[in-house]
C-alpha positions as CSV (number, residue, x, y, z in Angstrom):
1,X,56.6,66.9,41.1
2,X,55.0,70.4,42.0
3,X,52.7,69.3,44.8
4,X,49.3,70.9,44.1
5,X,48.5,74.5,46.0
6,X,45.3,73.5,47.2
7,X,46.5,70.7,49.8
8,X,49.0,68.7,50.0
9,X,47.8,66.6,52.7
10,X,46.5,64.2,50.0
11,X,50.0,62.9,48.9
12,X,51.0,62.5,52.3
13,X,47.7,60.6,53.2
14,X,48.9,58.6,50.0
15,X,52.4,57.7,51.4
16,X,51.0,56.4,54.8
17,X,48.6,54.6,53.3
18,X,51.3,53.3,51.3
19,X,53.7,52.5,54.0
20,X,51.0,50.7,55.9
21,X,51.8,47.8,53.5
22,X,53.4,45.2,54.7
23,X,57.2,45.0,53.1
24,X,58.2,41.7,51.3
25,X,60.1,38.8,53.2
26,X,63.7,39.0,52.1
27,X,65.3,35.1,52.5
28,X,68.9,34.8,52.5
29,X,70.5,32.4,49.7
30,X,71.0,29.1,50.3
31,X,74.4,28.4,51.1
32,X,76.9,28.0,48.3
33,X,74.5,29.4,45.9
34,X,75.0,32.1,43.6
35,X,72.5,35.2,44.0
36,X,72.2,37.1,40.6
37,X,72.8,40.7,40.6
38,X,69.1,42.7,41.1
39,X,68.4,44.6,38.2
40,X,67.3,48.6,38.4
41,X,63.1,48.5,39.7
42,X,60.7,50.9,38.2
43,X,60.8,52.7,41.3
44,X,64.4,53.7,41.6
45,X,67.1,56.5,39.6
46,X,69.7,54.6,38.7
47,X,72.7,56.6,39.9
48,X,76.5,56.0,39.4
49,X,77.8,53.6,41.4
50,X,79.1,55.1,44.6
51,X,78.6,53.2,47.6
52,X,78.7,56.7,49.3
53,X,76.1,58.1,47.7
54,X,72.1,56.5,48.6
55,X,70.0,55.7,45.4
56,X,66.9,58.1,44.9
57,X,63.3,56.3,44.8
58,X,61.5,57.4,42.0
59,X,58.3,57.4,44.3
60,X,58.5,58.6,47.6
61,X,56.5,56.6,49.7
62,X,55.7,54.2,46.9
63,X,53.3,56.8,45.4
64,X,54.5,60.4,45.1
65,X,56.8,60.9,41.9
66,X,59.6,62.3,42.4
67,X,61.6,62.2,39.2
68,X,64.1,65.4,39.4
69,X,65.7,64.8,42.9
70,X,69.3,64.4,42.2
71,X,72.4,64.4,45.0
72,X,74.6,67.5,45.9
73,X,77.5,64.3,46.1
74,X,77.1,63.4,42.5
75,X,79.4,65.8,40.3
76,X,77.2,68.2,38.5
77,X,76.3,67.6,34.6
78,X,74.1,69.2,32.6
79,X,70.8,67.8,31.5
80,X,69.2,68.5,27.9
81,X,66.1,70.2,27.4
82,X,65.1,67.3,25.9
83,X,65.8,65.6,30.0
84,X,63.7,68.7,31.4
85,X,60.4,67.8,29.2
86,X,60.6,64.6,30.0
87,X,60.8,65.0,33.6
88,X,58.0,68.1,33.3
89,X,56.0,65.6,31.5
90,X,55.9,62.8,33.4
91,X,55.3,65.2,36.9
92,X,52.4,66.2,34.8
93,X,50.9,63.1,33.3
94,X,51.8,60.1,36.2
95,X,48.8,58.5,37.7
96,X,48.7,60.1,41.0
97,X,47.8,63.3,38.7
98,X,44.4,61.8,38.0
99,X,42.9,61.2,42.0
100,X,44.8,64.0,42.7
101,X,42.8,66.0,40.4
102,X,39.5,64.3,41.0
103,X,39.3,64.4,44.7
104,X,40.7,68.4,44.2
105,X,37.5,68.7,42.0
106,X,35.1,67.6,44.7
107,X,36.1,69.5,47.6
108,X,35.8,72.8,45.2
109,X,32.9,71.6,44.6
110,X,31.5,71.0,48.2
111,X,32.7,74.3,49.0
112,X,31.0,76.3,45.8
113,X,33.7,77.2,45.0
114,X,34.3,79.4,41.4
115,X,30.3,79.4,41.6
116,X,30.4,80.4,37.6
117,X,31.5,76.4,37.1
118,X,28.1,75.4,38.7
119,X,27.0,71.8,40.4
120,X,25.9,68.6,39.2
121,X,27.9,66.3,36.9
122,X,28.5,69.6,34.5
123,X,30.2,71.6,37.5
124,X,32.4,68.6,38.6
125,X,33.6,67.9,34.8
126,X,34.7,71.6,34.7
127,X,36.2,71.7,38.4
128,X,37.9,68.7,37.4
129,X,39.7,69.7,33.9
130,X,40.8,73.0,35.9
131,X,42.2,71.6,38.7
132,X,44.2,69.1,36.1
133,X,44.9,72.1,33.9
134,X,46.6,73.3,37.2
135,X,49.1,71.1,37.6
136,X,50.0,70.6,34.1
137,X,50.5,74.1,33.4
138,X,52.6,74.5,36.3
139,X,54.5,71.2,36.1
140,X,55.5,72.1,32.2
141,X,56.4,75.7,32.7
142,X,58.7,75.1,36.1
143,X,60.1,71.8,35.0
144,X,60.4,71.9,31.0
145,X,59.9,75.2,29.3
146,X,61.2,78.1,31.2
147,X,64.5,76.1,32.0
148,X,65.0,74.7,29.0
149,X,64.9,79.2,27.4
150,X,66.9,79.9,30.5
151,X,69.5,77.0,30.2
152,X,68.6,76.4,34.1
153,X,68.1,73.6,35.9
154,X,65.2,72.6,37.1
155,X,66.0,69.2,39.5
156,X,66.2,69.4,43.0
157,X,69.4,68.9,44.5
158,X,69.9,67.1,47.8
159,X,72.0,68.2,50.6
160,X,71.5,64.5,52.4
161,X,74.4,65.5,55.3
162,X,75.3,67.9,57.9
163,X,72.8,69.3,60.3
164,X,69.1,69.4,59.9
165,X,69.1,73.6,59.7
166,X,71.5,73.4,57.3
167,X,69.7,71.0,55.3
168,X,66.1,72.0,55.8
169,X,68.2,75.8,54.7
170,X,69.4,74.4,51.7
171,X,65.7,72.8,50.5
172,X,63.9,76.3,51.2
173,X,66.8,78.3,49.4
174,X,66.5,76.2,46.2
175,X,63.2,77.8,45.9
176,X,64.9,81.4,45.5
177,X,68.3,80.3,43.5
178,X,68.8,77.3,41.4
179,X,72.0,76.1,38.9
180,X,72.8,77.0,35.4
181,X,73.3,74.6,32.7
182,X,77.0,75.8,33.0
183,X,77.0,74.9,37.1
184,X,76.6,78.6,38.5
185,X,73.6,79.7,40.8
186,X,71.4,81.9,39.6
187,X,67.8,83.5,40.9
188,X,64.9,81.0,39.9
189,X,63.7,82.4,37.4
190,X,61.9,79.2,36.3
191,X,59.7,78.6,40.0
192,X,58.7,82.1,39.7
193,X,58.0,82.9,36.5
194,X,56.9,79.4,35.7
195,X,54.6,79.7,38.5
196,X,53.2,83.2,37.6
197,X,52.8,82.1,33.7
198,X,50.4,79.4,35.5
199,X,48.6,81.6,37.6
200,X,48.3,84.4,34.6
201,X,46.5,81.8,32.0
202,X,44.1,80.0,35.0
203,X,42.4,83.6,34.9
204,X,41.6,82.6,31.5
205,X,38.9,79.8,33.2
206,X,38.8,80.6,36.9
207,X,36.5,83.7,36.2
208,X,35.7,84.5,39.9
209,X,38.6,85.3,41.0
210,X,40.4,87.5,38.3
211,X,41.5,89.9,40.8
212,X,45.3,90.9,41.3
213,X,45.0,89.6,45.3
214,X,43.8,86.4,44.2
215,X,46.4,85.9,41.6
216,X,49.2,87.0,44.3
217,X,47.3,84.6,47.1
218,X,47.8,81.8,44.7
219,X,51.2,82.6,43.7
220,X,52.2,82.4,47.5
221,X,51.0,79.6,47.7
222,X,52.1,77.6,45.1
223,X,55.8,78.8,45.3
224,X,55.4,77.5,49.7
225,X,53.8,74.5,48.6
226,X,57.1,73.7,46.1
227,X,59.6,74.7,48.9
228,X,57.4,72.1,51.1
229,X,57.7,69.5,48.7
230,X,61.9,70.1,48.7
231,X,61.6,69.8,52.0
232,X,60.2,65.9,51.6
233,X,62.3,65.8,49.1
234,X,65.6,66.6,51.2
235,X,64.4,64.9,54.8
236,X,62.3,61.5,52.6
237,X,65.7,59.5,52.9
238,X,65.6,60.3,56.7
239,X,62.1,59.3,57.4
240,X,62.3,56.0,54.9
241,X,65.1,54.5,57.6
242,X,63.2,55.4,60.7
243,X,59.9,53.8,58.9
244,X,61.3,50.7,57.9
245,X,64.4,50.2,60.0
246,X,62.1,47.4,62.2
247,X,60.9,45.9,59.1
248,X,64.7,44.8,57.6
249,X,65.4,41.1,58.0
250,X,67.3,40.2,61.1
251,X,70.9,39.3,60.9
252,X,71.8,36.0,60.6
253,X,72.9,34.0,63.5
254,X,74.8,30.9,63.9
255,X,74.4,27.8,65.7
């Protein structure tokens, strides 16, 4: 998911408030009992099954979606365009969208901004369907459209070992090259064309600021906002241990 240009403080607001719930008990089996094999949660990408290589939450935090993070470790396959609209649409339509949105909406609105909108219930409802227009636009023409012309992929691929430079290097150069549908690198033409597409039609309803500094202000920072979010993307696995690591169960013991 394209995290939205405005702030991105929200989504991580969301995850702590989300990992200040308490995790679930976890009893061990009785003895000489059978424990059935757990079955895939909504919340996990169900990757082939290498003991070597971690299992990707499909919400990091419990709340953020993060449905085209895939491992460096994995051998690399193609997905369909049909796999790139479905991930594009479900960045674009998930319920975190919504808030998101909503809470986007009344800060413009606090701060006048896009004055031409106005205040009251009218100038929220438009604030609102703009800032939601915003990330749907974006989400379809980074994730779905523009790779699926291009034959490029659009998922983020995780580094997940070495040293930290290397993989906080590898999360900000995804945003400047990413893989063909054949395997090979190529520039991204999808995060910055996508991203310009997006910026180009919001002229169409953000009338106050039509000007060619705004549209490259925005551009900036929707492209830094993306290579923040492959940065959560690349390090989430890290900071998911260190979080919960007091919180597994404690080994068993005998007597």
């Amino acid at each position: 998911m394209r995290l939205s240009h405005r702030s991105f403080a929200l989504v991580l607001f969301c995850g702590l408030c989300a990992m200040a719930q308490p995790a679930a008990p976890q009893n061990p089996a009785p003895s000489g009992t059978t424990t059935p094999e757990a079955t895939p949660s909504s919340s996990e990408v169900v990757q082939p099954s290498n003991p070597a290589v971690p299992v990707e939450d499909k919400r990091m935090f419990g709340v953020i979606p993060n449905n085209r993070t895939t491992e460096s470790a994995i051998p690399f396959e193609p997905i369909t365009a049909k796999r790139k609209m479905t991930i594009a649409a479900k960045d674009s339509f998930d319920y975190p969208v919504y808030p998101t949105a909503g809470l986007f909406a009344a800060l413009s609105q606090l701060r006048d901004q896009n004055p031409s909108f106005g205040q009251g219930m009218s100038g929220y409802g438009k604030r609102f369907v703009t800032a939601y227009a915003d990330q749907v636009v974006g989400n379809m023409m980074t994730e779905g459209i523009v790779p699926s012309l291009l034959h490029e992929d659009p998922r983020y691929f995780r580094k997940g070992d070495g040293s930290k430079k290397s993989r906080l290097g590898s999360a900000l150069s995804q945003i400047l090259i990413c893989r063909t549908d054949s395997g090979h690198r190529t520039f991204n033409v999808p995060e910055w064309g996508g991203n310009a597409f997006a910026v180009g039609l919001s002229n169409l309803y953000y009338k106050d600021s039509r000007d060619v500094s705004d549209n490259v202000s925005k551009l900036a920072i929707q492209v830094a906002t993306d290579a923040f979010s492959n940065v959560l993307k690349e390090f989430y696995p890290d900071i998911k241990r260190k979080l919960f690591k007091k919180r597994e169960p404690n080994a068993l013991t005998t007597h």
